[in-house]
N, C-alpha and C positions, 0 to 999 in steps of 0.2 A: 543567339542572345536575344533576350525579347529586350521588352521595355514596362517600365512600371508604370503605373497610374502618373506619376506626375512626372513621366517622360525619362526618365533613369535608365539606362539598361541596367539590366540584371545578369545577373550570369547561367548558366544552361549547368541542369544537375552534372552534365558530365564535368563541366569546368568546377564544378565546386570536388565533387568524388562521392563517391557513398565513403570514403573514411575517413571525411572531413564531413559530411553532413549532419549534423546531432541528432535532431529527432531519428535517424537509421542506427546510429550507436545507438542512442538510448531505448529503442523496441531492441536490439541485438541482447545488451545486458537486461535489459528486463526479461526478456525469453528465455534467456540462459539463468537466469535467478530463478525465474518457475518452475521450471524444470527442474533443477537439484534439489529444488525446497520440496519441488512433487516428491520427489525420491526420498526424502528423506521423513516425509507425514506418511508414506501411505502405508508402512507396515500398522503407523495409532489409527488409524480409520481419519483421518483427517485430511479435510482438503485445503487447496491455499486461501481458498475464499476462508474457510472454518479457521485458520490457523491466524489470519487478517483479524477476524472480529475478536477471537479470543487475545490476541496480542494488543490489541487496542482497549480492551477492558480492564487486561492488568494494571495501565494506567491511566483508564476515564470509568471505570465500573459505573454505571446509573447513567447514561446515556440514552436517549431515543433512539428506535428502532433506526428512525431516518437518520442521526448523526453519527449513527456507528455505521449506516450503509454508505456517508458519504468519506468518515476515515479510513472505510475498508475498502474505499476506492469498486465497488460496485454498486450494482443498481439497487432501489430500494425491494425489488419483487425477489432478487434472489437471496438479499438478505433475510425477507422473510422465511424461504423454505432453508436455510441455512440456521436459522437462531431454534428453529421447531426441531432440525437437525440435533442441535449442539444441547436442546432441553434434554430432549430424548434421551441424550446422552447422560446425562445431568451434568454438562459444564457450565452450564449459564441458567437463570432464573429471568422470568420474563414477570413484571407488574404494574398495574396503572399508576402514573403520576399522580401523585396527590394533588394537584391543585388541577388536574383536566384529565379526567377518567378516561379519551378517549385517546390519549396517548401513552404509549408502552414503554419502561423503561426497561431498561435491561443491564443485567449485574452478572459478572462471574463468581461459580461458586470456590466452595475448599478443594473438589475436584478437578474444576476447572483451573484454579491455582496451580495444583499440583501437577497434572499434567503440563502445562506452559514450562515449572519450574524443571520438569525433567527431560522437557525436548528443548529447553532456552540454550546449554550449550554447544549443541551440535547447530542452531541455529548461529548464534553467534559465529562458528567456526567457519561455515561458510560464509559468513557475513569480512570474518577477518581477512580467510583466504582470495576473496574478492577484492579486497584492500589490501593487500599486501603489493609492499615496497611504495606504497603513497604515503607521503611522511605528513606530520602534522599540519605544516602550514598548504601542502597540497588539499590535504581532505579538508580542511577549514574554508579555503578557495571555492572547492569544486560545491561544499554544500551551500556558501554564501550564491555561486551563481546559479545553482537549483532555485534556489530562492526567489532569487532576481529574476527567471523566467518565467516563475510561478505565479510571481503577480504579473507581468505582463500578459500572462492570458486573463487574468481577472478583470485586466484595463489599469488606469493608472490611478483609482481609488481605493485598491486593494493593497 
């Protein structure tokens, strides 16, 4: 057992468990959600990154390149080859902000609609079958303490 900063012991990972330690559950299901979600994009030519930004458009369409690299939870460099990706495709439309030319917004198009609207329930499905047998006031619990850890890493301003 060590000791903390202000003299505290702590306890030793073995004494906590890896299944009792959270951040190790929460890489474990977050790896195992990649995974299915990979399986389940790669026959549309889609990756989780690509599947990220266009899920995030359906409900923020006219976003900055940077705000949609930080709700797709990746960097903003592979955002960029990811949105040239997804043009390509013609799911999304990339144009300068009107009021500062040197920033890019970006909109999902009719076929990027469409496509979301036709792989949305097979996502959902895995999304349910991940939740399943957690009843309302559980999943209400568990997303308020996401929450709650979320801004502790932001500090206690966020």
């Amino acid at each position: 057992m060590g000791l903390s900063e202000g003299g505290q012991a702590i306890p030793a990972i073995g004494e906590i468990g890896l299944n009792h330690f959270a951040p190790y559950l929460l890489n474990r299901l977050s790896a195992q959600w990649n995974a299915e979600l990979q399986d389940l994009l790669r026959d549309l030519g889609l990756s989780t990154t690509k599947f990220r930004a266009l899920a995030v458009l359906t409900v923020a369409s006219g976003i900055t390149v940077n705000e949609l690299a930080v709700f797709a939870v990746t960097e903003q460099s592979t955002m960029s080859r990811t949105l040239d990706a997804l043009e390509d495709q013609d799911l999304i439309r990339r144009r300068p902000k009107a009021d500062d030319m040197r920033v890019r917004e970006v909109f999902i198009t009719e076929k990027g609609l469409t496509l979301f609207s036709t792989i949305w329930p097979d996502i959902y499905g895995l999304y349910a079958r991940f939740f399943a047998g957690v009843d309302e006031a559980e999943f209400r619990g568990f997303v308020a303490t996401l929450h709650k850890v979320m801004r502790n890493t932001r500090g206690t301003d966020g």
